[in-house]
TIBA-250975 format. One record per residue (C-alpha): residue in three letters; x, y, z. Coordinates in pm, whole numbers, plus 50000, padded with zeros to 5 digits. Layout:
% TIBA-250975
AlaXYZ
...
% end
This chain:
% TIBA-250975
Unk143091702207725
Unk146161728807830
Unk148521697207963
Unk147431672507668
Unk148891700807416
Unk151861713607599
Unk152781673107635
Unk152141669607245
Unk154281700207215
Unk157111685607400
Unk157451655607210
Unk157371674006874
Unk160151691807067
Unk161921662007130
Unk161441645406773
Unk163141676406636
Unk166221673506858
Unk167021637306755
Unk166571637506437
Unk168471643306125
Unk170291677406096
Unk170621699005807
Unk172711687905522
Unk175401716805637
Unk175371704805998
Unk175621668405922
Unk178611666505658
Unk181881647705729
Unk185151656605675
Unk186551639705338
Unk190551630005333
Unk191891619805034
Unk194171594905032
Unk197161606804761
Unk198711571304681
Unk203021575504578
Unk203871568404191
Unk205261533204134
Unk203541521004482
Unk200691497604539
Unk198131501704815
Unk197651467305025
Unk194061464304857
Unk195961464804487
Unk198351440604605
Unk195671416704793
Unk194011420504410
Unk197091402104296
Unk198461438804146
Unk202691438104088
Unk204721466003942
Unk206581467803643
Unk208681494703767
Unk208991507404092
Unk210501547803976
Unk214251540104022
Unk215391504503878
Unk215021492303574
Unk215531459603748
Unk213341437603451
Unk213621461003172
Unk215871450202845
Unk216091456302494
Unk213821433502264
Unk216011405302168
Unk218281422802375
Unk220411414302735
Unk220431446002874
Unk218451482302915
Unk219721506402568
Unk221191536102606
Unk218571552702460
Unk215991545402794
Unk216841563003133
Unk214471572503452
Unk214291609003546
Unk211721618503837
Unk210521585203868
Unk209761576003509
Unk210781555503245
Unk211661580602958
Unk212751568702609
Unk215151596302455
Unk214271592602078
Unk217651592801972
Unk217271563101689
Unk214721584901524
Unk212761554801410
Unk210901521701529
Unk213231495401476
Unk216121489601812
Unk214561512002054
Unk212321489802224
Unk212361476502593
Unk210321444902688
Unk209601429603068
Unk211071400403046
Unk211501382303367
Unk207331373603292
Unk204901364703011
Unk201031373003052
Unk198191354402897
Unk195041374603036
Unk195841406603235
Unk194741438703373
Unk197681463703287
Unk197611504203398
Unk200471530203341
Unk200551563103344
Unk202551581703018
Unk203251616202874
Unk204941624302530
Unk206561651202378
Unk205291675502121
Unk204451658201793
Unk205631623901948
Unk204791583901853
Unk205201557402064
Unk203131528402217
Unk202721499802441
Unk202481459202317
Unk201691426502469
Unk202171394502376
Unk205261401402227
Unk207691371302144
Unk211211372902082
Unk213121355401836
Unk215991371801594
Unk213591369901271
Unk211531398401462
Unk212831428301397
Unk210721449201662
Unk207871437001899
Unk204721452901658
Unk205501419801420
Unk204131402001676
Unk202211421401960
Unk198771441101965
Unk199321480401977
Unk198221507102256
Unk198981535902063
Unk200591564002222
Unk200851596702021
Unk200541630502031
Unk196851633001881
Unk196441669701911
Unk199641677701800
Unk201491652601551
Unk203001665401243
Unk201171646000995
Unk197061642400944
Unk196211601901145
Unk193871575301023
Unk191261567701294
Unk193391531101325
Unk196711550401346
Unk194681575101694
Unk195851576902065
Unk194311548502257
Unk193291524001934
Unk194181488101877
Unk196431502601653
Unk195151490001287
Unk193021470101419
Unk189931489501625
Unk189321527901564
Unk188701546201946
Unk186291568802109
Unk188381599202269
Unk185571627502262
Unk186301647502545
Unk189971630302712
Unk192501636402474
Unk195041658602688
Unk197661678502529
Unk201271665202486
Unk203341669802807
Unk200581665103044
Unk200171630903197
Unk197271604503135
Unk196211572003266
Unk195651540903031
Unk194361508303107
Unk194621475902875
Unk192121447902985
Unk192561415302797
Unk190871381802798
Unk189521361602536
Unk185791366002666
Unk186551403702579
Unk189241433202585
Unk189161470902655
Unk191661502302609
Unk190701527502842
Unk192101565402816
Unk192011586703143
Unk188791570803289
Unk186721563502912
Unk186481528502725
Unk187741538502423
Unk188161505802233
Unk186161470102297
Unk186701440702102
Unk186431398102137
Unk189681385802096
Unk189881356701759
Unk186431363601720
Unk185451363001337
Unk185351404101307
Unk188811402301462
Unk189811378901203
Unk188511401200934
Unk190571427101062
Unk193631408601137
Unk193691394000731
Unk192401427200595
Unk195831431200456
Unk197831453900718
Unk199651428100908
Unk200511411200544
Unk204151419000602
Unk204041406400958
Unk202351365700926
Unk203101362701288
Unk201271395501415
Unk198791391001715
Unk199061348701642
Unk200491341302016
Unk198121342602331
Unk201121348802570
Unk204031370602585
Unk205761399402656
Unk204721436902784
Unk207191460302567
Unk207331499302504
Unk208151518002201
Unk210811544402163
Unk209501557501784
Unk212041586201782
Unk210311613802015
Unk210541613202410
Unk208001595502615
Unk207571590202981
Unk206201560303144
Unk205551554103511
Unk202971538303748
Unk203491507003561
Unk201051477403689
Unk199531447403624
Unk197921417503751
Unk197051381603568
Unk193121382003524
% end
């Protein structure tokens, strides 16, 4: 009976040894990758990923209905930054033109001044009776929510389909000057606006509630607005600063 239990003791012995540790003996050290701005990682650009802007060239950039970058765009630390100087919406926009997207993934990374307005379309098209690319392209609003001067209609808020679908931004609206990440997914099966890591909009494209938006009599003044399926990425210079970097898409 004394070997039989020191033998069952030694492989209870044993069992212990090789099996699992504790949780505090058995962790692994984590690194985290930190990934440069305006750079893809080889997964991103197996994905079919390209950027708009790679920090230092505007190589691609132009006025809408324009030849060449205004004067009133510049990059400083690896942004695009719109100065504000018109003080309005009309001749301050830049479009990408060297392409035209249909269905896309698109992700950039902004900040704004205090009590700023600006935004980012697709789909724009270009043609001298245009006087700016919102007569023709769907809206990411940009904006200082927290801090703009006057009181904003929930179509008129940071991260909508500007007068067109109201967002969700409980608990990611960031103060102006600090940077966010946005993310525009569009297809006609279904499109998303996405504010530092929340779905804040969702919507079917031409489907009959985005009809009933479309006539409900904003985009009277505009007959063209939102009526192309292709076009041009543009950016907004509304009269405040705004910063735009990490620029990236990829045809869906």
């Amino acid at each position: 009976m004394k070997k039989t239990k020191l033998i069952w003791v030694g492989l209870i012995v044993l069992a212990w040894s090789c099996g699992p540790k504790p949780a505090e003996e058995a962790t692994e050290e984590v690194t985290e990758v930190i990934v440069p701005d305006n750079t893809l990682t080889e997964d991103e650009k197996s994905a079919g990923w390209m950027l708009l802007f790679d920090g230092v060239n505007t190589d691609g950039w132009r006025a809408f209905n324009g030849d060449s970058l205004p004067s009133n765009w510049t990059v400083e630390d690896g942004a695009l930054k719109a100065l504000g100087h018109d003080g309005g919406d009309i001749g301050g926009d830049i479009v990408f033109s060297p392409l035209e997207f249909e269905a896309f993934e698109l992700e950039f990374t902004w900040k704004i001044a205090p009590g700023g307005n600006s935004g980012v379309f697709y789909h724009v098209v270009e043609d001298p009776k245009y006087k700016a690319p919102y007569e023709t392209g769907p809206e990411y609003q940009v904006i200082d929510q927290l801090g703009f001067a006057d009181p904003l209609e929930d179509w008129q808020s940071l991260a909508a389909d500007y007068a067109m679908y109201t967002p969700d931004l409980e608990g990611v609206v960031k103060p102006a000057g600090e940077w966010n990440h946005s993310r525009i997914i569009f297809s006609e099966n279904g499109a998303s606006y996405w504010l530092n890591g929340k779905k804040t909009v969702e919507f079917i494209p031409y489907s009959d509630d985005w009809n009933t938006r479309r006539n409900s009599g904003k985009w009277d003044a505009f007959p063209d607005y939102a009526k192309s399926k292709t076009g041009l990425i543009a950016l907004q210079d509304h009269g405040s600063e705004v910063w735009f970097k990490n620029i990236k898409i990829r045809q869906l």
